[in-house]
TIVEXSE-50116 format. One record per residue: residue in three letters; x, y, z of N, C-alpha, C in turn. Coordinates in steps of 0.02 Angstrom, whole numbers, plus 50000, padded with zeros to 5 digits. Atoms other than C-alpha are relative to their C-alpha. Layout:
# residues N
alaXYZXYZXYZ ...
//
This chain:
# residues 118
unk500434994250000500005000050000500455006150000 unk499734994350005500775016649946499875004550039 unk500324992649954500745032250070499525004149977 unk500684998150029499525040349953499404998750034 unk500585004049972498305027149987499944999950094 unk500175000249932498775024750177499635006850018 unk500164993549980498335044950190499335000050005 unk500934999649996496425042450152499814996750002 unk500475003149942496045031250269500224998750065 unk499964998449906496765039150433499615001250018 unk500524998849949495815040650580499465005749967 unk500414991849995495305060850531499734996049941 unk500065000150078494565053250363499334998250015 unk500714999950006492605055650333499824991350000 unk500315005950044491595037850333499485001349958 unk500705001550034490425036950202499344999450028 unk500795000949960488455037750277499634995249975 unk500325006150041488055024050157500484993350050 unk499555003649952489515014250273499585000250083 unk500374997549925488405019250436499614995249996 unk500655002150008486885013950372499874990949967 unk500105007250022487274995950286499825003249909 unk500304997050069486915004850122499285002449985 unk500914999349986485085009650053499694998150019 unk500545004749966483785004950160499365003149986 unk500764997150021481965006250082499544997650067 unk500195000749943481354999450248499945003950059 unk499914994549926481625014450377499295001850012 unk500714999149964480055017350484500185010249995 unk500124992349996479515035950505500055002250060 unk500014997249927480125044650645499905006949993 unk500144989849998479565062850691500805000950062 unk499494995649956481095074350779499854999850087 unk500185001149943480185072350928499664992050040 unk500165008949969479855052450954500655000350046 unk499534999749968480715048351089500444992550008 unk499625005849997482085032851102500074995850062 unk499734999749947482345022751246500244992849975 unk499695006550013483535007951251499474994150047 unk500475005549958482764989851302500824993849991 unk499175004650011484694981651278500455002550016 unk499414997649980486464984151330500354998549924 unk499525001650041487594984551171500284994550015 unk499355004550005488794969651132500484999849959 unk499144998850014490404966951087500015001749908 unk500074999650088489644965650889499715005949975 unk500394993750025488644980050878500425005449986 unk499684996050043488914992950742500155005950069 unk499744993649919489935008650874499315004450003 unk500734994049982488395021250814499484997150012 unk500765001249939487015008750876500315000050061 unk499715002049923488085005451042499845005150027 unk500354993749973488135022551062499285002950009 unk500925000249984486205023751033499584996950064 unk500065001649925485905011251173500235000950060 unk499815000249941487075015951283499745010550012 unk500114994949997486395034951277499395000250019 unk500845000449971484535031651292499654995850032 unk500235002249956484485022851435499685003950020 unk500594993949955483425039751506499705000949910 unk500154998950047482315040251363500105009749958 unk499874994050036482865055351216499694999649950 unk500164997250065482145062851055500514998149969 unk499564998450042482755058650899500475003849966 unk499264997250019483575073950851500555001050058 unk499365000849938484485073551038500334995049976 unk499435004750000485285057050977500335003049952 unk499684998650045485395064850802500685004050027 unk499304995450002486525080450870500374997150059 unk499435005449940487395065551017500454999249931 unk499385001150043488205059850867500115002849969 unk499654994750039488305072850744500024996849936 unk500215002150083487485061650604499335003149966 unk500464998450041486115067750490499204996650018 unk500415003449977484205063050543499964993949968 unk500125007550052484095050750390500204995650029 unk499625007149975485455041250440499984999350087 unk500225002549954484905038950620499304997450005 unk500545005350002483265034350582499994994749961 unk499805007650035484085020450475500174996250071 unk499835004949966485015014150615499575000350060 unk500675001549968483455016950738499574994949961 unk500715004950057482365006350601500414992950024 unk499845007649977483704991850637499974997750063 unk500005003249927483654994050822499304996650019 unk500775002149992481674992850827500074995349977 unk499995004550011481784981950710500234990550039 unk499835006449948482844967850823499795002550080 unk500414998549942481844975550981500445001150032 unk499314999649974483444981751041499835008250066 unk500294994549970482564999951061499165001550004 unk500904999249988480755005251115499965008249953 unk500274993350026480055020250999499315002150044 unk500864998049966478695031851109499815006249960 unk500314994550039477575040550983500055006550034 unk500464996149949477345057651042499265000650009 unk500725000349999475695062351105499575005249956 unk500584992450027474335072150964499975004350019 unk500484994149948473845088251009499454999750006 unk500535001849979472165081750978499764994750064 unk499855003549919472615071851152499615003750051 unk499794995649913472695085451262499355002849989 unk500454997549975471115090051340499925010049980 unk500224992750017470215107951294500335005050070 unk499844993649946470865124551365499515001850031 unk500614996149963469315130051421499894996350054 unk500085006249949469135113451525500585001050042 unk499415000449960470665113851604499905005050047 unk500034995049953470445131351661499345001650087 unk500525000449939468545128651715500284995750058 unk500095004649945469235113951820500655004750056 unk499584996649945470575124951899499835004150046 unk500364995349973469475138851934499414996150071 unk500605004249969468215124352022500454999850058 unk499745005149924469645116752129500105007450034 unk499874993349939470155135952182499425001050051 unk500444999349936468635138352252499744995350042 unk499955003249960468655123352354500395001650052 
//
């Protein structure tokens, strides 16, 4: 191997995001910026470093773009390698909640106004 070649592929040298990800994956589930991650596994000794790091970070459940800017990869390519963690049940995805969830303003307030005057 010529010094040329050894030069671009030292440490400082970009990986490819197609190298991250396993290559194209038409399979990635849909995550919103705000689903949140939580690990249900401890990494092992085989796991790719950026899932390890995925499980070993969201043991306190985080948002996807918190893991995104933990590692400092692109959302795509973390919701690739989130799609493989779900996928082998490695990680738990928690939808967030609708805003059609959350109970009316007006309700909320009447019931505050009720308990005050208790």
């Amino acid at each position: 191997m010529t010094s040329e070649n050894q030069s671009r592929w030292d440490e400082g040298t970009p990986v490819p995001l197609y190298v991250i990800t396993g290559g194209p994956e038409s399979l990635a589930k849909a995550f919103d910026l705000v689903t949140l991650i939580a690990s249900r596994a401890q990494p092992d000794p085989a796991t790719q470093p950026e899932q390890a790091a995925i499980l070993s970070m969201c043991e306190y459940p985080l948002s996807v773009a918190e893991v995104s800017a933990h590692l400092s990869l692109p959302f795509s390519v973390v919701t690739v390698l989130l799609s493989q963690l779900v996928a082998d049940e490695r990680v738990e995805a928690i939808a967030p909640v609708p805003v059609a969830a959350y109970p009316d303003r007006g309700l909320l307030e009447a019931v505050i106004h009720g308990l005050r005057k208790l």
